[in-house]
N, C-alpha and C positions, 0 to 999 in steps of 0.2 A: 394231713396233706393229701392224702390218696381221696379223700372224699372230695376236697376242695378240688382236685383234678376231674372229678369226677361230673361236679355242680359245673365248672367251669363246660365242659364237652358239650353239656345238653343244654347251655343255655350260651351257645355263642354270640347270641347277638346283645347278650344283657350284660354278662360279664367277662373280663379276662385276668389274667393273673398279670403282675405285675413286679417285675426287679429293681427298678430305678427310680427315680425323679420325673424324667423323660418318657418311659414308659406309661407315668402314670398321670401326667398329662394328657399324653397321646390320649390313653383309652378315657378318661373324662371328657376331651374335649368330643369323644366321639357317639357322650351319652349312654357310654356303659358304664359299671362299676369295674374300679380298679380293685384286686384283691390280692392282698401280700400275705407272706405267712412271718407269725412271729412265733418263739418259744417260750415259754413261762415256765421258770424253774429251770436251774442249773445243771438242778441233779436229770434231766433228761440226756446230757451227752453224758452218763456214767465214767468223770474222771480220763473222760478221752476225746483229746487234742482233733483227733482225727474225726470223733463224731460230730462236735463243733464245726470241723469242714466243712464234712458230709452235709450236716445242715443249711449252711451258707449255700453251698450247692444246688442243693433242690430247691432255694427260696429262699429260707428264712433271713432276715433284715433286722431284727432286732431278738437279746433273748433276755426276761428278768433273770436277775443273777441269783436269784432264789426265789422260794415260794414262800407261806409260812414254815416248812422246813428248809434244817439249816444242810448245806451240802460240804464235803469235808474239807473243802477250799471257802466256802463265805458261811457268814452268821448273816440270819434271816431275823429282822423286826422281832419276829413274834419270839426268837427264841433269844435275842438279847434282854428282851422286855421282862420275859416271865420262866428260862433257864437258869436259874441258879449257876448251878454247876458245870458251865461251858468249858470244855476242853481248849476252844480257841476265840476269840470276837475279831470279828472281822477277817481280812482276805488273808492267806498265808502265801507263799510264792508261789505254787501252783496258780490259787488265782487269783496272782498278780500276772501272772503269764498268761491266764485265759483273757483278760483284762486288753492284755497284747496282743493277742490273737485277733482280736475281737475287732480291736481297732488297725490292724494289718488287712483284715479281712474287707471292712465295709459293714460288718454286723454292729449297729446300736447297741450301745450299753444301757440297759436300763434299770436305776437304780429302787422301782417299786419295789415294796417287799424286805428290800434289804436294812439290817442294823444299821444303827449310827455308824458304829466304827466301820462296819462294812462300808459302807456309804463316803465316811472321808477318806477312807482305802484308793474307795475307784478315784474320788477326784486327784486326790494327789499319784494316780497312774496312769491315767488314760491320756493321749493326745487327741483326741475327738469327743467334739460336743456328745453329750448322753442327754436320756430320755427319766423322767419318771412316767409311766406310759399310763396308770391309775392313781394318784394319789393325789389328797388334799392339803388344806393350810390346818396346822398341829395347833398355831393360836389361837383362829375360830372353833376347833373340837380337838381334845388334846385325846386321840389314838394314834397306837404306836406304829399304824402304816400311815400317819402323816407327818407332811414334811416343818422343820421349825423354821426360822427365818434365815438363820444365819446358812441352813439346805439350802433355802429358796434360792438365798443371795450368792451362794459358790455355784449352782447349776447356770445362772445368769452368767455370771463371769466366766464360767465355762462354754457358754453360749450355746446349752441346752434349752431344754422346756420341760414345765411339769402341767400335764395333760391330767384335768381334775378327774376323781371318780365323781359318780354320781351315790354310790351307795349311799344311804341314811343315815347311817352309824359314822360314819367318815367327815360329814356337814353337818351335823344337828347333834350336838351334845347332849339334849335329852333324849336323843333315840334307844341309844342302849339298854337305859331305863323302861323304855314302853314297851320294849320287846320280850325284856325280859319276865316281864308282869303278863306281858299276853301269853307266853306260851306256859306259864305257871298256871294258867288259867285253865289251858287246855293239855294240864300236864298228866292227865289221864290218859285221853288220845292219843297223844305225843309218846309215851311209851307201848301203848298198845302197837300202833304202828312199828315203831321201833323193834318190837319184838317177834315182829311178824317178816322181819326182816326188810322193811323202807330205809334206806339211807336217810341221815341227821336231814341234808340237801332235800332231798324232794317228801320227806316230813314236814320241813318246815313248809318249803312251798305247797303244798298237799292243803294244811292247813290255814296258808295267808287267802288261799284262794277260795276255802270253803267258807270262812266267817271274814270274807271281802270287805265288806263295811268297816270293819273293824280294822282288817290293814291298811285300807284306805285313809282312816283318821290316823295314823302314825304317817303318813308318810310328810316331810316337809314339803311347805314350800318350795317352786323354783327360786323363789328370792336367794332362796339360804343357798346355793348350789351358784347364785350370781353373785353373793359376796364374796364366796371362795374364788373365783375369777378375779373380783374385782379388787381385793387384797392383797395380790400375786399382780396384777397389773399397777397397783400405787409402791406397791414396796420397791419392785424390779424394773421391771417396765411391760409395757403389750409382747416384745419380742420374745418373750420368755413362760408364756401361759398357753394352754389350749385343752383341747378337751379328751376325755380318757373313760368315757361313760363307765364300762365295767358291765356291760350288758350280757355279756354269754356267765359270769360269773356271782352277777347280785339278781337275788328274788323280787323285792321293794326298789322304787326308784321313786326320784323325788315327782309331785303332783304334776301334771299336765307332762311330764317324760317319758311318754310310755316306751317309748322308742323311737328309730333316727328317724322317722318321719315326722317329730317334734320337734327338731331342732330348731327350727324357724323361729320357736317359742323365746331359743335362747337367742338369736339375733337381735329378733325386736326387742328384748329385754336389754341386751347391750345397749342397743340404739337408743333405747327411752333413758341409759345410764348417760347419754352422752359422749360415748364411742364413735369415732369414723369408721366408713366406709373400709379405710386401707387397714385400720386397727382391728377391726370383727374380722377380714380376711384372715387377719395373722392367725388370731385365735382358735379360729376353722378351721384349721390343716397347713396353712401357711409357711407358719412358725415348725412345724411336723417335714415338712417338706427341706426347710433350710437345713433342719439337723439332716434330713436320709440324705441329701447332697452331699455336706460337710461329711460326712461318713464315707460316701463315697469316691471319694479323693486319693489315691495311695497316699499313705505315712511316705515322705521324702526321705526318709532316716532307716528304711525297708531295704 
């Protein structure tokens, strides 16, 4: 957050920070970038009510209710998938009260990350629309940070959105496969580094970037990244899909994405699907925008 203040000071005339709807209109229309702060991971307000404020406070607008770890109020994806021995699945009263909080506040719920049962927790708690803010369709690649249908269809009737990742692993069912044979390959390296003290993170990237060619042919297609859109728009409808790239957090992104100044790529590709004009808005931010509003509403029942 302090760096984001930071970026923001020396660069007034390109970007401003942003709290609302309204605000972030304002600063688009005025050809800057709008920039909000979110939180990922639960366990950052350490079990207190008051840090959750505090966050709300200085910005934050939405926060995952977990990361791949589980926090002592929700169970996390990864660790319902592959924990055995869970103490608890899903939200306990605590947080079902941050759940409340959450939605008292104007803070987004966002269900990435989180278990099943965590996940039909929040829905049967919250009275405001929630976010999946990374995550894809679980029947085109069945990983346990994507969502199944019958998710899709309670975030819809909840009159959220789930905003796709682009990761590889997340759209392309055979990627996990490629990945894992490539770094088997270079499983020499990969330890040497390892031991030299690099992090898993920038080992792997270290190495996708030296034998380029080679992460290059793993990476999908954009198509596969537009059928996960375009699955999410026949099941539910357009009001309910948009986009969640995952760029400060994935190495690989799918071919011609290198970044937001690729997005175009994913319009025309809409357009060539046969999408309108007012449809690709939604998908853009749109749909993003209805939920931060919907949020920003007091609870009448407060």
């Amino acid at each position: 957050m302090d760096y984001l203040d930071a970026v923001v000071k020396r660069n007034p005339s390109k970007i401003e920070k942003a709290a609302n709807t309204k605000e972030i209109l304002k600063t688009v229309k005025q050809g800057k970038i709008a920039a909000l702060y979110g939180v990922e991971g639960g366990h950052m307000i350490e079990n207190d009510l008051d840090k959750l404020t505090n966050l709300y406070n200085r910005g934050a607008r939405y926060m995952t209710l977990t990361w791949n770890n589980s926090t002592d109020w929700a169970t996390s994806a990864y660790d319902e998938t592959f924990t055995p021995d869970l103490k608890h699945k899903g939200l306990t009263d605590f947080g079902k009260q941050i759940v409340a909080k959450m939605n008292q506040l104007g803070m987004i719920v966002d269900v990435s990350h989180i278990g099943e049962q965590t996940f039909w927790d929040v829905i049967n708690t919250t009275t405001k629309p929630i976010i999946a803010s990374h995550s894809s369709v679980f029947a085109l690649c069945q990983h346990q940070r994507n969502l199944n249908d019958e998710q899709i269809k309670a975030i819809a009737k909840n009159g959220g959105v789930i905003q796709v990742n682009f990761h590889p692993g997340f759209i392309d069912p055979d990627f996990d496969a490629k990945e894992i044979a490539f770094f088997q390959k270079y499983a020499t390296e990969f330890d040497s580094l390892m031991k030299n003290g690099t992090d898993e993170w920038h080992t792997m990237e270290y190495l996708y970037r030296k034998y380029a060619d080679e992460a290059n042919s793993m990476r999908p297609p954009l198509s596969m990244l537009i059928d996960h859109i375009d699955y999410i728009a026949k099941l539910v409808g357009t009001d309910y899909v948009g986009l969640g790239s995952d760029f400060d957090g994935i190495i690989l992104t799918p071919k011609e994405l290198d970044d937001v100044t690729t997005y175009p790529l994913i319009t025309k590709a809409l357009i060539e699907k046969g999408y309108s004009k007012k449809d690709i808005h939604k998908i853009l931010g749109g749909n993003f925008l209805r939920v931060l509003k919907a949020n920003e509403a007091k609870n009448k029942s407060k």
